[in-house]
C-alpha positions in Angstrom: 0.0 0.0 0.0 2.9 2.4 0.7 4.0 1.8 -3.1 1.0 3.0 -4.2 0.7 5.7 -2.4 4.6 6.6 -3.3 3.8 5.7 -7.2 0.6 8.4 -7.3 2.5 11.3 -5.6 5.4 10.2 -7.8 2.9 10.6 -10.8 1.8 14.3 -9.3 5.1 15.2 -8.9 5.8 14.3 -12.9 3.0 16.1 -13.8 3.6 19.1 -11.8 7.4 19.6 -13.8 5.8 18.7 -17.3 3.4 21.3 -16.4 0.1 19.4 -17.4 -3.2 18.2 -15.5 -4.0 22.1 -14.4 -0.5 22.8 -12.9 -0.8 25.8 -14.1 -4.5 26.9 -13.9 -5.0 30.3 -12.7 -5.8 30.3 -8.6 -9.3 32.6 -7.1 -9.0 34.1 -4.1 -11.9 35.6 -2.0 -15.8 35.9 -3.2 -17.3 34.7 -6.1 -19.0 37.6 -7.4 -20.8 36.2 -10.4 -23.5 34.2 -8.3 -23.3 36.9 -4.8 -26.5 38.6 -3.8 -25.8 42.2 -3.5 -28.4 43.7 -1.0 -31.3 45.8 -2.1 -29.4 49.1 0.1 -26.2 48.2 -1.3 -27.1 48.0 -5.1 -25.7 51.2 -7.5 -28.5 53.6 -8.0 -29.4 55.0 -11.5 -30.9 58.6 -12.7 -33.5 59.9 -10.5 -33.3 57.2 -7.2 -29.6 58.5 -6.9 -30.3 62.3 -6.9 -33.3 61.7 -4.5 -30.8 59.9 -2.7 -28.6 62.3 -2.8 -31.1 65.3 -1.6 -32.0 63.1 1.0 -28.6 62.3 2.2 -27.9 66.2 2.1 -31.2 67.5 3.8 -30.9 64.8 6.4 -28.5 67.2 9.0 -31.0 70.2 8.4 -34.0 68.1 9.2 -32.5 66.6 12.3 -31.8 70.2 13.3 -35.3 71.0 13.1 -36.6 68.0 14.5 -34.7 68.4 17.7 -36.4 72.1 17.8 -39.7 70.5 17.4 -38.7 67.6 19.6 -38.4 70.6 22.6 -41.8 71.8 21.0 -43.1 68.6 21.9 -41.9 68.5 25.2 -42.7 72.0 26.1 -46.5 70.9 25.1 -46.3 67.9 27.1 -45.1 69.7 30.2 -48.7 72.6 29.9 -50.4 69.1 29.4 -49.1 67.7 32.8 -48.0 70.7 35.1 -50.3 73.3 33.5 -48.4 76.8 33.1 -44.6 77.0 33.2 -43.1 78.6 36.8 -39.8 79.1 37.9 -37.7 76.1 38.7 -36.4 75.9 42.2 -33.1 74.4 40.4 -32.3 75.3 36.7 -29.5 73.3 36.3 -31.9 70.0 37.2 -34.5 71.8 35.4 -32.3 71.9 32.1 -31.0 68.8 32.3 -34.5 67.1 32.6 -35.5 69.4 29.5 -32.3 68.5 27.4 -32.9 64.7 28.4 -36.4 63.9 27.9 -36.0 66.7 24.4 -33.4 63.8 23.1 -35.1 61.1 23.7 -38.3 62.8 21.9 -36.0 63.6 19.2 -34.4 59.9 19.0 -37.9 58.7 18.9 -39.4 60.6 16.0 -36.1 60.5 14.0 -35.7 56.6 14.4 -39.4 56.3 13.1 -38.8 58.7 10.0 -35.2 56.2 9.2 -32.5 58.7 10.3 -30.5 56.7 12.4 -26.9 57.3 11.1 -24.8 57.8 14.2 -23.3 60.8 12.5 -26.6 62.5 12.7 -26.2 62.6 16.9 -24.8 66.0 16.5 -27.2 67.4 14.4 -30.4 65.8 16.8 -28.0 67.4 19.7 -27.5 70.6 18.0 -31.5 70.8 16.7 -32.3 70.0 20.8 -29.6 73.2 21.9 -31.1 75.6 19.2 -34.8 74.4 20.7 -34.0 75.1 24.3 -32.1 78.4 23.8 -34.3 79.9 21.4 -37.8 78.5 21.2 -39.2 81.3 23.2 -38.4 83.8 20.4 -41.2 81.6 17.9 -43.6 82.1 20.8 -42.9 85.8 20.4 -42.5 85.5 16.8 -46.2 83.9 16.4 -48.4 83.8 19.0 -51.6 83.4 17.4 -49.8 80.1 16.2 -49.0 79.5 20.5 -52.3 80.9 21.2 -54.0 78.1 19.4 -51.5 75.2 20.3 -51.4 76.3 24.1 -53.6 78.5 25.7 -53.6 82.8 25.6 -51.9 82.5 29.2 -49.1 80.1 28.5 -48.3 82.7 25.9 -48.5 85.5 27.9 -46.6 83.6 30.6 -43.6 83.2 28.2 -43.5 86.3 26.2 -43.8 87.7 29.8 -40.5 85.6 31.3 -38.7 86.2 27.9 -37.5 88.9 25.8 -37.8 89.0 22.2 -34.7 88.2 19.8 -32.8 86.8 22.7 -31.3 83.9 23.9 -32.7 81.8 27.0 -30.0 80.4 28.9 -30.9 79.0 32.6 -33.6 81.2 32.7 -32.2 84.5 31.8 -32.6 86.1 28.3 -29.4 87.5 26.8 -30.7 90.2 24.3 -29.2 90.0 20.9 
């Protein structure tokens, strides 16, 4: 049996220096592309699908932006709906960092339902929830029929009351622009 086994690989070895029986066949590495599925996400877009892509790839930081803003909307509509009209924390450090908390999570929320998940979109969401908190007050002075109809007539004149116009809010105190 060990002659036989000899004789073959002595018979390969032949082969291998006459250079026949696919000695010399070309060797694959990696994937074989010709029979891969390519996901649906993955797949090359053509004419218009790639410039709606595209657009919504670009838009997507401006719309987390204003989500986060309507996010605090959200939460500031929640709050009349629970506590009734806003009064002056006793601590508004705890205060804002109950507001900016429970904003994100509103604004995680609505953006995961509408598909904008990308963790590179966090800052945006962030920045959107910042821009709400500091300068929300200045839509209420901006519009208030708008507020009047959303809220109530007091909540408005509660806020345009603790706020100055075209300012920043920032732990309670409006900085004038």
């Amino acid at each position: 049996m060990l002659t036989a086994q000899k004789l073959e690989f002595q018979d390969r070895i032949a082969r291998i220096a006459a250079g026949q029986g696919s000695t010399r066949a070309t060797v694959f590495v990696g994937q074989d592309m010709t029979f891969s599925y390519v996901p649906r996400n993955r797949r090359r877009k053509d004419g218009l699908a790639e410039i709606i892509a595209n657009a919504r790839h670009s838009l997507s930081f401006p719309v987390c932006m204003a989500i986060g803003v309507v996010s605090y909307g959200l939460y500031l509509y929640g709050q009349w709906i629970l506590r009734g009209l806003p009064q002056a924390p006793e601590s508004l450090d705890l205060e804002m960092a109950v507001t900016a908390l429970a904003t994100c999570c509103i604004t995680v929320l609505l953006t995961h339902l509408l598909g904008l998940r990308a963790r590179a979109l966090y800052v945006p969401k962030l920045l959107g929830v910042a821009f709400g908190m500091m300068f929300f007050h200045n839509f209420v002075h901006a519009y208030p029929a708008f507020f009047d109809q959303a809220f109530s007539p007091l909540w408005v004149a509660k806020i345009t009351s603790m706020t100055e116009p075209h300012s920043l809010l920032f732990r309670g105190v409006s900085f004038s622009f």
